[in-house]
ROTORGU-227690 format. One record per residue (C-alpha): residue number from 1; residue in one letter; x, z, y. Coordinates in nm, 2 decimals. Example, Ala and Ser with C-alpha at 12.3 -4.5 7.8 and 13.67 -1.06 7.14 Angstrom:
REM ROTORGU-227690
@resi:1; resn:A; u:1.23; w:0.78; v:-0.45
@resi:2; resn:S; u:1.37; w:0.71; v:-0.11
END
This chain:
REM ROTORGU-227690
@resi:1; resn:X; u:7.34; w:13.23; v:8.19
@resi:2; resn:X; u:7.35; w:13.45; v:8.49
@resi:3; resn:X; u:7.67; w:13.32; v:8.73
@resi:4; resn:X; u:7.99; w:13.54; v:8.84
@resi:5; resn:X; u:8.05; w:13.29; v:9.12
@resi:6; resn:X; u:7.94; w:13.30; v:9.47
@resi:7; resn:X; u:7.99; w:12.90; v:9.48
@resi:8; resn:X; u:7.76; w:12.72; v:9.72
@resi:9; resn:X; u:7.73; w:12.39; v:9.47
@resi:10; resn:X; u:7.59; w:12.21; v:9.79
@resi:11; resn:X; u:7.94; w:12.23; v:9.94
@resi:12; resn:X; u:8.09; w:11.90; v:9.90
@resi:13; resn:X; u:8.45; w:11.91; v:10.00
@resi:14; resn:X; u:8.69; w:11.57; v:10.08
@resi:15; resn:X; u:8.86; w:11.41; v:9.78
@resi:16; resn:X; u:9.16; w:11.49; v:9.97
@resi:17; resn:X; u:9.09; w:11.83; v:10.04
@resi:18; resn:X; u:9.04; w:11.90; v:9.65
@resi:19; resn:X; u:9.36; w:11.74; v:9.49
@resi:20; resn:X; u:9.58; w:11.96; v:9.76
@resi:21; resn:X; u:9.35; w:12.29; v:9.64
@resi:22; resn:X; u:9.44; w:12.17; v:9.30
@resi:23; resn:X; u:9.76; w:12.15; v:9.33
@resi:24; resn:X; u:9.80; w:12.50; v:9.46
@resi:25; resn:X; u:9.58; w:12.58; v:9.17
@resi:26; resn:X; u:9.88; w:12.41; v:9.00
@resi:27; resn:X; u:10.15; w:12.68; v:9.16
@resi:28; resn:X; u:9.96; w:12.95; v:9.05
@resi:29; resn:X; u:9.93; w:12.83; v:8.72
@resi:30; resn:X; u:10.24; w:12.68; v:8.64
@resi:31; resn:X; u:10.44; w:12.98; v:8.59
@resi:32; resn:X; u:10.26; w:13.10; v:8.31
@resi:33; resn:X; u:10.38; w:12.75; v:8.09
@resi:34; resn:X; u:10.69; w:12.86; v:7.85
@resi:35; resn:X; u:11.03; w:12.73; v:7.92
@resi:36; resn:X; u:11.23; w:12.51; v:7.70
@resi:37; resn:X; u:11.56; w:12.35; v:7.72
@resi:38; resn:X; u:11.54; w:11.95; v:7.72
@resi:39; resn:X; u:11.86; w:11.67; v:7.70
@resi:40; resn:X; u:11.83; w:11.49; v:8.03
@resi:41; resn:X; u:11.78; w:11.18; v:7.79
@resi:42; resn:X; u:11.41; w:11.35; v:7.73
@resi:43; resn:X; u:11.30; w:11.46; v:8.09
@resi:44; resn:X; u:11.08; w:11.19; v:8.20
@resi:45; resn:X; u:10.73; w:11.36; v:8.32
@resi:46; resn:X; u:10.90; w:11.71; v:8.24
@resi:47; resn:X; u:10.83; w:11.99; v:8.52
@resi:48; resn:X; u:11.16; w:12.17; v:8.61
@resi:49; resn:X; u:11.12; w:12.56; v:8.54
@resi:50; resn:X; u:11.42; w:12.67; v:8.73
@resi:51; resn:X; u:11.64; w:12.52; v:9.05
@resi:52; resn:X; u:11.92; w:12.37; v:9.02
@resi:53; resn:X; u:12.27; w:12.32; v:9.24
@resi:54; resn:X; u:12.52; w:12.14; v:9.22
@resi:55; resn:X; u:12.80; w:12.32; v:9.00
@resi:56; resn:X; u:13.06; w:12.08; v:9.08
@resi:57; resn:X; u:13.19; w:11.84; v:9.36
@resi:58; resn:X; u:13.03; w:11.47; v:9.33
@resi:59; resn:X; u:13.32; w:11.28; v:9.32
@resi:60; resn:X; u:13.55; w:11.55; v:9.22
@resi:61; resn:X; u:13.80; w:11.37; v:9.39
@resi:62; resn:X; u:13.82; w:11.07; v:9.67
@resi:63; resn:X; u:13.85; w:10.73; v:9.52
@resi:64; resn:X; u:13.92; w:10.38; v:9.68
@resi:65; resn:X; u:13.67; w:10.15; v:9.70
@resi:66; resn:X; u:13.90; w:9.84; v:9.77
@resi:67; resn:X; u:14.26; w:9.77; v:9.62
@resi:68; resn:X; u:14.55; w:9.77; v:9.86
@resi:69; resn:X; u:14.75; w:10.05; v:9.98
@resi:70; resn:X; u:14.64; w:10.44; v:10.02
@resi:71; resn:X; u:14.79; w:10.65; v:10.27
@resi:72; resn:X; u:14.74; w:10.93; v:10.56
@resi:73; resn:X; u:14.53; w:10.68; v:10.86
@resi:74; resn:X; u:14.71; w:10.97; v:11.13
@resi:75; resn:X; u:15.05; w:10.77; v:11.04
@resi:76; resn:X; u:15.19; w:10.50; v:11.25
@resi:77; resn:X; u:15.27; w:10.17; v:11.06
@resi:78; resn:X; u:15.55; w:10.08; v:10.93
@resi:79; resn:X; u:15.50; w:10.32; v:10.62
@resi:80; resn:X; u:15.74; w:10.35; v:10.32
@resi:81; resn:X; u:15.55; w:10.19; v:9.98
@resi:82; resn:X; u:15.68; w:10.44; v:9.70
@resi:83; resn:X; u:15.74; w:10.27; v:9.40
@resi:84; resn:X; u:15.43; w:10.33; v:9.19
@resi:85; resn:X; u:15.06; w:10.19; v:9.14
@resi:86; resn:X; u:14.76; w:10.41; v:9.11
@resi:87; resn:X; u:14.48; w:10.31; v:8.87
@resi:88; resn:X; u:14.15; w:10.45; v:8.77
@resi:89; resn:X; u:14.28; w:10.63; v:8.51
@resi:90; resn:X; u:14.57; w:10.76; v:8.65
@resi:91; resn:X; u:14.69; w:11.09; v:8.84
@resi:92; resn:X; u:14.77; w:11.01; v:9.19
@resi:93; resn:X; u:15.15; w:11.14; v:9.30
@resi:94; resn:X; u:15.22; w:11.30; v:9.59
@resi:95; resn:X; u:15.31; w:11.10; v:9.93
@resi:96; resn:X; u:15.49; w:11.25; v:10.20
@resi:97; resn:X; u:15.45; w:11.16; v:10.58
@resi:98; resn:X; u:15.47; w:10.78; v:10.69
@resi:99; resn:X; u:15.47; w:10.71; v:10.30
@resi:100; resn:X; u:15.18; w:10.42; v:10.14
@resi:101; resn:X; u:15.13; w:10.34; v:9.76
@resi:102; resn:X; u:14.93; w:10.08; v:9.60
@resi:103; resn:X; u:14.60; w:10.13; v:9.49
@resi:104; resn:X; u:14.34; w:9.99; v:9.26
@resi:105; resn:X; u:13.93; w:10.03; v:9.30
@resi:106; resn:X; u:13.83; w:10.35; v:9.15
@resi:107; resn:X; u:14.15; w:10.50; v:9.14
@resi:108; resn:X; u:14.19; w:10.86; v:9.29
@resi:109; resn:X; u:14.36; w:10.88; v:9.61
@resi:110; resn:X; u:14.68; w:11.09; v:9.68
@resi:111; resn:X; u:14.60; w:11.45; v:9.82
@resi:112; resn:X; u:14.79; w:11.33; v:10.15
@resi:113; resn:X; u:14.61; w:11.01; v:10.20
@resi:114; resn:X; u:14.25; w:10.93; v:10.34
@resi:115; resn:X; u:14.23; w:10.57; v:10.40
@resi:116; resn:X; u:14.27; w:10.20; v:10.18
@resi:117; resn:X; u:14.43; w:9.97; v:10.37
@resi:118; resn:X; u:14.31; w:9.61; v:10.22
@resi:119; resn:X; u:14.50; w:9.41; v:10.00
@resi:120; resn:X; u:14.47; w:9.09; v:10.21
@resi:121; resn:X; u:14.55; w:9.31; v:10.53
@resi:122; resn:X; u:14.85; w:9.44; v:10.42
@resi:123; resn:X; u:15.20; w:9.30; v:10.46
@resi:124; resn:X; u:15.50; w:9.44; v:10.29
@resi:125; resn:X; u:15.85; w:9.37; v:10.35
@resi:126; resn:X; u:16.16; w:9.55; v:10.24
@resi:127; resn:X; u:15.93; w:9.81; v:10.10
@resi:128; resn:X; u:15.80; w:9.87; v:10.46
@resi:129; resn:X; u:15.39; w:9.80; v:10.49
@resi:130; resn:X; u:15.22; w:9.72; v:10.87
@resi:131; resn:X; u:14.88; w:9.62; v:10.87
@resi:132; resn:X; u:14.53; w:9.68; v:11.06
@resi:133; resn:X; u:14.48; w:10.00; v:11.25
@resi:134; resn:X; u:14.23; w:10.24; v:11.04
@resi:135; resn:X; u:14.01; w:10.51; v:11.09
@resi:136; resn:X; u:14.01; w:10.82; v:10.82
@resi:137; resn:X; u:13.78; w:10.78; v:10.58
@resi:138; resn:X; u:13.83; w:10.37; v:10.53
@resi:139; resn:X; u:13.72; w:10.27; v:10.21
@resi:140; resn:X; u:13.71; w:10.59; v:10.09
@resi:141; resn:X; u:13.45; w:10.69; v:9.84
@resi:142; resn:X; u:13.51; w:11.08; v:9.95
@resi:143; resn:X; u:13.55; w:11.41; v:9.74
@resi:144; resn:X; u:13.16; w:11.59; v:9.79
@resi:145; resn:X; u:13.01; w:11.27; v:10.01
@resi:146; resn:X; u:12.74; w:11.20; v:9.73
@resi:147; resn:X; u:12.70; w:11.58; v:9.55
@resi:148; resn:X; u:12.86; w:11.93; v:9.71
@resi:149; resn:X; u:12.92; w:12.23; v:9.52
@resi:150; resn:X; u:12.68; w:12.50; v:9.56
@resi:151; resn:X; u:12.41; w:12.22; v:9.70
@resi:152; resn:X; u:12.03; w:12.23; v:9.62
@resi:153; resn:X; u:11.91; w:11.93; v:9.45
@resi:154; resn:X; u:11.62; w:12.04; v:9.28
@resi:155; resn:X; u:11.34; w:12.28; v:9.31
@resi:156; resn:X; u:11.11; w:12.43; v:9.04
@resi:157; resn:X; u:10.81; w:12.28; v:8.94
@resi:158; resn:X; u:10.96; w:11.92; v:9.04
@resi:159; resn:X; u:10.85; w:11.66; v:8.75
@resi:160; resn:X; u:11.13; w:11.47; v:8.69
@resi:161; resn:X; u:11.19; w:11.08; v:8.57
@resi:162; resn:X; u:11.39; w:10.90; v:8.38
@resi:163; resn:X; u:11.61; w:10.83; v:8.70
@resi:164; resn:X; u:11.69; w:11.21; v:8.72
@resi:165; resn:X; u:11.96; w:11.16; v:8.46
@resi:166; resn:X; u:12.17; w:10.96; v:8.68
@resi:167; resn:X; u:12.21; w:11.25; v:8.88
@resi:168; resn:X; u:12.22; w:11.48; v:8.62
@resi:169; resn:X; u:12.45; w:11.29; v:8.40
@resi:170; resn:X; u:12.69; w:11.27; v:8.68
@resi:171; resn:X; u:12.66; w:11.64; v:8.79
@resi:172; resn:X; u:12.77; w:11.70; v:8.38
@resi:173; resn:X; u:12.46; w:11.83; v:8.31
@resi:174; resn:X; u:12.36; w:11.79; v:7.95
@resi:175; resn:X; u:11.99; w:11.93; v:7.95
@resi:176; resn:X; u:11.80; w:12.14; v:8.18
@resi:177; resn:X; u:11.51; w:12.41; v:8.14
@resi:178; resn:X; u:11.16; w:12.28; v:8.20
@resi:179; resn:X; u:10.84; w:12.40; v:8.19
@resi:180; resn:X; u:10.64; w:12.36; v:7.78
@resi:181; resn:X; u:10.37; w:12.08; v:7.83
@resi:182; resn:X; u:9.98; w:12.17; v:7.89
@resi:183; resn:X; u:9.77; w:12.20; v:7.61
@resi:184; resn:X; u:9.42; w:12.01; v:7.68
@resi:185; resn:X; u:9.17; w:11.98; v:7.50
@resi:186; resn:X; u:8.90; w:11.73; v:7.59
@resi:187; resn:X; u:8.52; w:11.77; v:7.50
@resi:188; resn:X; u:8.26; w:11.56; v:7.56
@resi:189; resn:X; u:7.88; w:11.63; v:7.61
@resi:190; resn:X; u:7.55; w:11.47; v:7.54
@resi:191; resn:X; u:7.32; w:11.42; v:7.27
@resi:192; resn:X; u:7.37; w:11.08; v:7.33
@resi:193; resn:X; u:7.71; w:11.10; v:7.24
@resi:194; resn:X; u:7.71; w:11.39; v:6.96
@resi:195; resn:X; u:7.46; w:11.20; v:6.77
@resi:196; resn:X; u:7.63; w:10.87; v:6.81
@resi:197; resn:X; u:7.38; w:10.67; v:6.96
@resi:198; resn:X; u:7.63; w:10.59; v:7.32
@resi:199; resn:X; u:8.04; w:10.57; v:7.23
@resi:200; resn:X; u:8.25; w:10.79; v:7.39
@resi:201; resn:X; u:8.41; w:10.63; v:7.63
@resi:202; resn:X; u:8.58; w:10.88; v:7.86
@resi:203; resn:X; u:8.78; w:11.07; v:7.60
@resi:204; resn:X; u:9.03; w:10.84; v:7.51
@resi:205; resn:X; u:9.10; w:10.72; v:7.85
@resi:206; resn:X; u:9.14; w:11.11; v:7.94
@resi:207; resn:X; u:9.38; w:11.16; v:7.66
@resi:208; resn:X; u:9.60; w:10.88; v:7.72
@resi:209; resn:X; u:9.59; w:11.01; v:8.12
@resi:210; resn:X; u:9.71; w:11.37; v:8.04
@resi:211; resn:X; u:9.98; w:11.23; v:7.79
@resi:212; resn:X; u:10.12; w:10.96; v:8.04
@resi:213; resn:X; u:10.15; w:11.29; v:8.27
@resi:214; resn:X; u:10.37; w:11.47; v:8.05
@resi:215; resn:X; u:10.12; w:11.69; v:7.85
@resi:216; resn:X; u:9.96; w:11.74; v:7.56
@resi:217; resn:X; u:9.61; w:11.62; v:7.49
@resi:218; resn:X; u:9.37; w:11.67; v:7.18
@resi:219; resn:X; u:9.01; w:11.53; v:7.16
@resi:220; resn:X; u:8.81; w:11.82; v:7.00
@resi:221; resn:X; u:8.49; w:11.63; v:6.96
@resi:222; resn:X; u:8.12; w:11.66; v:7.15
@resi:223; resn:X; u:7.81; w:11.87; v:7.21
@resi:224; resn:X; u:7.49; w:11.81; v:7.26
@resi:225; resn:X; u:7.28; w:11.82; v:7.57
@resi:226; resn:X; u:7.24; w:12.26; v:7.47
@resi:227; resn:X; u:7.31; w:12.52; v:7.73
@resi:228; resn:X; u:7.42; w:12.83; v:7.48
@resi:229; resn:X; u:7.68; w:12.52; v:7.26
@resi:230; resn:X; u:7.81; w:12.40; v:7.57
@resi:231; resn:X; u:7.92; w:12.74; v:7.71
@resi:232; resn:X; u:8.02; w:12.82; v:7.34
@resi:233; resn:X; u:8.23; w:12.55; v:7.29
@resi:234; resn:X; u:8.45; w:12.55; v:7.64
@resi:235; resn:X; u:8.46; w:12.92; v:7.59
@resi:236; resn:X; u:8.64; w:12.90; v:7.23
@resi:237; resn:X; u:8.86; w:12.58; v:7.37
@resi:238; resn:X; u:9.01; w:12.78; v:7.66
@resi:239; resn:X; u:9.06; w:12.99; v:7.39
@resi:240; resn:X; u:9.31; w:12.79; v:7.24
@resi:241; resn:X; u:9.41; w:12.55; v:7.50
@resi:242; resn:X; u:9.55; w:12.63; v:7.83
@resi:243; resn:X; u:9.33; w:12.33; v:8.01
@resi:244; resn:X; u:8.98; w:12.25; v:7.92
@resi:245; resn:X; u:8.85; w:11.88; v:8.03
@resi:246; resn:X; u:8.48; w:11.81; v:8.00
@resi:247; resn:X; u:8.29; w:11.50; v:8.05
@resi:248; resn:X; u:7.90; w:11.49; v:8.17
@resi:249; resn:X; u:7.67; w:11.72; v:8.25
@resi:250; resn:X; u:7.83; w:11.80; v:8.61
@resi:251; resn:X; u:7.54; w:11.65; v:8.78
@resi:252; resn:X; u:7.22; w:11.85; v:8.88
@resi:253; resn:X; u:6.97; w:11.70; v:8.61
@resi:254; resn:X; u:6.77; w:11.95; v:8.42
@resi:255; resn:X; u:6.99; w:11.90; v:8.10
@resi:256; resn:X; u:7.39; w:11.89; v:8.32
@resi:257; resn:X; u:7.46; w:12.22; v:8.19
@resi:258; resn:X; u:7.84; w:12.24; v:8.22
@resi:259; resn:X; u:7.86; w:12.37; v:8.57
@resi:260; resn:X; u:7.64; w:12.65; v:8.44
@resi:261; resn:X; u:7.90; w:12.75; v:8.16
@resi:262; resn:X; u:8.21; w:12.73; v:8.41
@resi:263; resn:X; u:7.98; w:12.97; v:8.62
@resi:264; resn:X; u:7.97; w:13.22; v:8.35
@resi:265; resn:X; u:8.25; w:13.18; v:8.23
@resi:266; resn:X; u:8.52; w:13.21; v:8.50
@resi:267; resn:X; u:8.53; w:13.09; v:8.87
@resi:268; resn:X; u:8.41; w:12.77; v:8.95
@resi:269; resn:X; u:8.61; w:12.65; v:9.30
@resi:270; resn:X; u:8.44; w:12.36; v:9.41
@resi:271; resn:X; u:8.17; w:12.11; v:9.26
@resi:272; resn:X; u:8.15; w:11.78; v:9.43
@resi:273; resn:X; u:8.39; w:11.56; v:9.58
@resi:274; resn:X; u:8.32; w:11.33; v:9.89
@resi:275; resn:X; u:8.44; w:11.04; v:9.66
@resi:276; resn:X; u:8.22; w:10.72; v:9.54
@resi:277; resn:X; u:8.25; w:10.67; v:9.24
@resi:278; resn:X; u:8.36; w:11.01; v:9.10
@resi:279; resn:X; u:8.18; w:11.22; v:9.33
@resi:280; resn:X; u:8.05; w:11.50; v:9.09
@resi:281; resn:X; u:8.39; w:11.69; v:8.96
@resi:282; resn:X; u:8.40; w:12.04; v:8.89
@resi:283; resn:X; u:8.76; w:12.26; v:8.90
@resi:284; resn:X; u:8.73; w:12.64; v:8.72
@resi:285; resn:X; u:8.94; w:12.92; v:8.67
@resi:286; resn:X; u:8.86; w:13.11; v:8.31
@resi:287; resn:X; u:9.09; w:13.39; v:8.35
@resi:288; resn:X; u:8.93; w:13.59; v:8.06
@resi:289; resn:X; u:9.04; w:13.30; v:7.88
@resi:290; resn:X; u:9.40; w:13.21; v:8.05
@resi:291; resn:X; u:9.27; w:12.89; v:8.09
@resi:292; resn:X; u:9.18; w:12.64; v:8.35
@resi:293; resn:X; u:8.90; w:12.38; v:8.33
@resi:294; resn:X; u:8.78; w:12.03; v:8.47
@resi:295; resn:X; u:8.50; w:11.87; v:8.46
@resi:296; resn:X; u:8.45; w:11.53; v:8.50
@resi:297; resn:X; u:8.18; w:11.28; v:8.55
@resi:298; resn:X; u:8.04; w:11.10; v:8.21
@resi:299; resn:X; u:8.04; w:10.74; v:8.44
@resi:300; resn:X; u:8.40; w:10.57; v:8.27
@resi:301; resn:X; u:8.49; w:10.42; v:8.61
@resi:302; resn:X; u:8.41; w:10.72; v:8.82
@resi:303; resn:X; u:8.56; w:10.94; v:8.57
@resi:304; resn:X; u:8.90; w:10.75; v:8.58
@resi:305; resn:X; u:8.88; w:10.73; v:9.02
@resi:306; resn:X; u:8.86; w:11.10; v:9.05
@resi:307; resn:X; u:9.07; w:11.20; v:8.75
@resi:308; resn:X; u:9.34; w:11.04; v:8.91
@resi:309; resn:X; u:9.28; w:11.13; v:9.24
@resi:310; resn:X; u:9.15; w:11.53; v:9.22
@resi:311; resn:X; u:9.32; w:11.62; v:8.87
@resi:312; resn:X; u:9.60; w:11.40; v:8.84
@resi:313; resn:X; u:9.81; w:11.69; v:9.05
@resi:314; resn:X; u:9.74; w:12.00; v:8.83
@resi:315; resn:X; u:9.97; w:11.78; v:8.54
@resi:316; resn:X; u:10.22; w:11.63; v:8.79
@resi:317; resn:X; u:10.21; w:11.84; v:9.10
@resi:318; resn:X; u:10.20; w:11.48; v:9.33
@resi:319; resn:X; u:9.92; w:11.46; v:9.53
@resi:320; resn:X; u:10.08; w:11.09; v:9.76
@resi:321; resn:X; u:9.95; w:10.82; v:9.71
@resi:322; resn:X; u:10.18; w:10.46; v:9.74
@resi:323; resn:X; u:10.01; w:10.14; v:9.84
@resi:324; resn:X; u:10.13; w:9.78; v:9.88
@resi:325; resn:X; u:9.99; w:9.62; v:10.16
@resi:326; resn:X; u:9.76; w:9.28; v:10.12
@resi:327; resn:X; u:9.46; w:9.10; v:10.29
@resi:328; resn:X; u:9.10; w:9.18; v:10.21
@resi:329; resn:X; u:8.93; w:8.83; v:10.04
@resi:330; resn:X; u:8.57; w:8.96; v:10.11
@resi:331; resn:X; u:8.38; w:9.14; v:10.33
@resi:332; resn:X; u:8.24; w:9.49; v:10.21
@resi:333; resn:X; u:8.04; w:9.68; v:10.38
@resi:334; resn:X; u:7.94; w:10.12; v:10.22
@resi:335; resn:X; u:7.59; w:10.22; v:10.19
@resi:336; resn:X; u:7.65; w:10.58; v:10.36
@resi:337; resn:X; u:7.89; w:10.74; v:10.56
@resi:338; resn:X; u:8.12; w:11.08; v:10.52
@resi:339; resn:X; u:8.26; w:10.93; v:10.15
@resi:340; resn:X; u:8.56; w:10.75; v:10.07
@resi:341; resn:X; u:8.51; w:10.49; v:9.85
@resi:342; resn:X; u:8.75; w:10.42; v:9.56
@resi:343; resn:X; u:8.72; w:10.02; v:9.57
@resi:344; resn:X; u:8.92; w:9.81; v:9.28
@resi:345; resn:X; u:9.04; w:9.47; v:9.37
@resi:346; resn:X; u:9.28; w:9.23; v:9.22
@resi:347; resn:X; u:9.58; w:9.11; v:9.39
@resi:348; resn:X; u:9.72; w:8.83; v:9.32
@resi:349; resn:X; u:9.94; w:8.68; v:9.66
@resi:350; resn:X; u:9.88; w:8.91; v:9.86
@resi:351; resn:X; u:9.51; w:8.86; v:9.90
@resi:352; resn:X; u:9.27; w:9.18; v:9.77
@resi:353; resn:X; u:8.97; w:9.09; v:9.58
@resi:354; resn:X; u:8.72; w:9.33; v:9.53
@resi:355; resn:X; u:8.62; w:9.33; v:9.18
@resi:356; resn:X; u:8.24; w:9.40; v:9.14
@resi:357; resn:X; u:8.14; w:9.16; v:9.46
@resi:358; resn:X; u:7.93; w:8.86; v:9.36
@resi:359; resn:X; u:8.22; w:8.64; v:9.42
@resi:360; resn:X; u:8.46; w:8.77; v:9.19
@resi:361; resn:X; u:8.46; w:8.76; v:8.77
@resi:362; resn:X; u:8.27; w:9.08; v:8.79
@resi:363; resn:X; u:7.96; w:9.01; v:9.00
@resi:364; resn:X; u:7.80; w:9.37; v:9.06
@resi:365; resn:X; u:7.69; w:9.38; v:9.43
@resi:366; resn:X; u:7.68; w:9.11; v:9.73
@resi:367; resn:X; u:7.78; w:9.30; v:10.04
@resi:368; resn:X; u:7.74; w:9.66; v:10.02
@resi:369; resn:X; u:7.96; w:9.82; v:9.73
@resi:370; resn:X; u:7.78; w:9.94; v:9.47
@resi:371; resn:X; u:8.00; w:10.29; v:9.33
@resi:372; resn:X; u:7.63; w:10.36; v:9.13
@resi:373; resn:X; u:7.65; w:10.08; v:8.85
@resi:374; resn:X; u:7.99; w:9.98; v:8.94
@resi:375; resn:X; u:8.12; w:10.35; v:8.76
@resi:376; resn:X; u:7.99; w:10.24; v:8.44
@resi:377; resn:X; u:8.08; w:9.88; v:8.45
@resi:378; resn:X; u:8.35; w:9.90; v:8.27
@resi:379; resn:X; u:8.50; w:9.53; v:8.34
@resi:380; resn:X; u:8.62; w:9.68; v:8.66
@resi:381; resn:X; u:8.94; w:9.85; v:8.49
@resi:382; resn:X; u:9.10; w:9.49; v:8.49
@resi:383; resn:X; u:9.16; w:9.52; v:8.85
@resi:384; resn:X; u:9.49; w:9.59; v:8.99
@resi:385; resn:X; u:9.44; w:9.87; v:9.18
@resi:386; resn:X; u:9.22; w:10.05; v:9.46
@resi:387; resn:X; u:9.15; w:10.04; v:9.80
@resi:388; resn:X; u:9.03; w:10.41; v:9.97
@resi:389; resn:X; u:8.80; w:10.35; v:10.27
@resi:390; resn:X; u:8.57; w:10.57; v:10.46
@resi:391; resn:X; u:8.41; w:10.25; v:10.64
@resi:392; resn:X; u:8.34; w:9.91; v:10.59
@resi:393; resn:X; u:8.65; w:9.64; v:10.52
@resi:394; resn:X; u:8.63; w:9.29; v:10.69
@resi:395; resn:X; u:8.73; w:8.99; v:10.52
@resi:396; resn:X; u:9.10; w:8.92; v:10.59
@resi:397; resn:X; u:9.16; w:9.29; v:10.69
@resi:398; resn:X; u:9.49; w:9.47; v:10.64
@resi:399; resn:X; u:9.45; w:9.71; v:10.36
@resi:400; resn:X; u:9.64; w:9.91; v:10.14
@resi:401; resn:X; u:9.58; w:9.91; v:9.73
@resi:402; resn:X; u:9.70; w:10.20; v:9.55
@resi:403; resn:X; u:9.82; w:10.03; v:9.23
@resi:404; resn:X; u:9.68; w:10.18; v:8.92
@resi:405; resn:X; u:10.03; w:10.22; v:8.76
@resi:406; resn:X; u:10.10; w:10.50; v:9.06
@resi:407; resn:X; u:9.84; w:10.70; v:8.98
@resi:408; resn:X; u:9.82; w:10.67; v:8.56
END
């Protein structure tokens, strides 16, 4: 049980601090993954393996934006209308100096021309038009404005979304290469748990977290509270998984015995987050094993809070964090300084109500919040999202809630 790191397990590092060190962790990992080919009807949560420029113009050619008349802006009215209309569909002709044609939206413009004259600014007589003065470039949706050749538009190890195809789909892009998903695989420890006595409640929420990020996620069952089984069992799932996510045992109690394993095992990079609820993750590199492994808190509501906030970029590389802005309904005042505090509220106009204080459905604490029995009280996932504070929040303070749907 003797450990191959020189980890100071004292060292508590900001929340902040250890999702950007995992997601370097991420870099170095990443290209290890496999590479696979995916239609860009399948990318959504898919991490790009390779860049990617633009291999064509975006619009190939300039198209009108308005119907009227197309023709060089340089010229001086009147202009000659050629006989002809130009539609979507259609091929432009050819127009020679001081000559106009008539144009429909969408449709390509001459080769000569660079500017739409408006229908209902245009008059024509005896074939001749006069109209307003234009500049070049007058409703004129213009050849390369939205995409030019040769230009970077995505870098490896960017996770991509549905919206991507727009892009993509335009660009004539049919599928792109992108990084194989993670294997995890989840474990949970405890004699409570192995021996069915307290229901795991951590491992499915887990599962569905890794999934929802693109990867691949397989419960592989529970240990009990046994030093030489613990270590055993991550040992023979890095094995076979490149991520390894454990749940309990990361405190300092006599029986938390997974930072032990990590330690012999591989290279354990920081235990302890400044983060209430959640504080006690653990990150590890297993190279013996090609693996990488987290360890998270057994407390369901702290284990969700710094999941999302200190793994969540190792599976999607993001590490920002967008918040709405609303009004705080209640005072809340933190029991100790140097922690951010992961507080949930509902919203609901506006107005932030922290669930857990006495005067919301959950009542858990009256002024001070209460991250101890609030991590286990598992009515709290009904809220709508978070607030992050390192100091007390007056009632009808501006805050900002990071909805739960940015970070799951």
């Amino acid at each position: 049980m003797s450990s191959r790191s020189e980890h100071d397990h004292d060292d508590m590092i900001g929340w902040d601090e250890g999702a950007e060190r995992v997601r370097a962790l991420r870099d170095v990992w990443l290209g290890a993954a496999g590479v696979e080919p995916v239609s860009i009807d399948r990318i959504g949560g898919r991490t790009l393996a390779e860049p990617l420029d633009a291999p064509v113009d975006v619009p190939a050619q300039s198209h009108a934006t308005m119907d009227g008349f197309a023709f060089d802006a340089t010229d001086e009215y009147p202009l000659d209308v050629v006989d002809a209309d130009v539609f979507p569909e259609d091929e432009p002709p050819t127009l020679e100096a001081g000559q106009a044609v008539r144009i429909a939206t969408g449709a390509p413009l001459p080769p000569a021309a660079n500017a739409v004259l408006k229908r209902e600014e245009a008059t024509v007589e005896d074939g001749r038009l006069t109209g307003t003065d234009l500049e070049p470039g007058t409703y004129v949706y213009q050849r390369g404005s939205n995409v030019a050749e040769g230009e970077r538009l995505f870098e490896p190890g960017e996770r991509l979304g549905p919206k991507d195809a727009l892009l993509l789909g335009d660009l004539g892009v049919e599928s792109v290469a992108v990084r194989e998903p993670l294997s995890v695989g989840l474990l949970a420890t405890g004699t409570e748990i192995h021996e069915g006595k307290h229901r795991d409640l951590d491992s499915p929420m887990l599962a569905g977290l890794v999934r929802s990020w693109g990867h691949d996620a397989t419960y592989e069952g529970s240990v009990p509270d046994d030093y030489d089984r613990v270590e055993a069992e991550i040992a023979a799932l890095a094995r076979d998984h490149d991520v390894v996510v454990t749940t309990g045992g990361t405190s300092v109690g006599d029986k938390d015995y997974v930072i032990r394993a990590l330690d012999a095992l591989g290279d354990v990079l920081f235990h302890r987050v400044r983060l209430r609820p959640g504080k006690p993750i653990a990150v590890a590199e297993l190279p013996d094993h090609d693996a990488v492994a987290f360890a998270i808190p057994g407390k369901p509501v702290g284990a969700h809070a710094v999941t999302t906030l200190v793994a969540r970029p190792f599976f999607t590389g993001e590490t920002s964090l967008p918040a709405v802005a609303a009004r705080m309904a209640r005072d809340v005042d933190i029991a100790a300084p140097g922690f951010a505090y992961a507080i949930p509220v509902t919203l609901e106009d506006g107005v932030a109500m922290p669930l857990g204080h006495a005067d919301s459905p959950l009542a858990v604490y009256e002024d001070a919040f209460d991250p101890s029995v609030l991590s286990s009280s598992t009515r709290a996932t009904r809220a709508d999202g978070f607030v992050l504070t390192e100091s007390a929040v007056a009632r009808d303070d501006r805050v900002d809630v990071v909805p739960y749907s940015v970070v799951e």
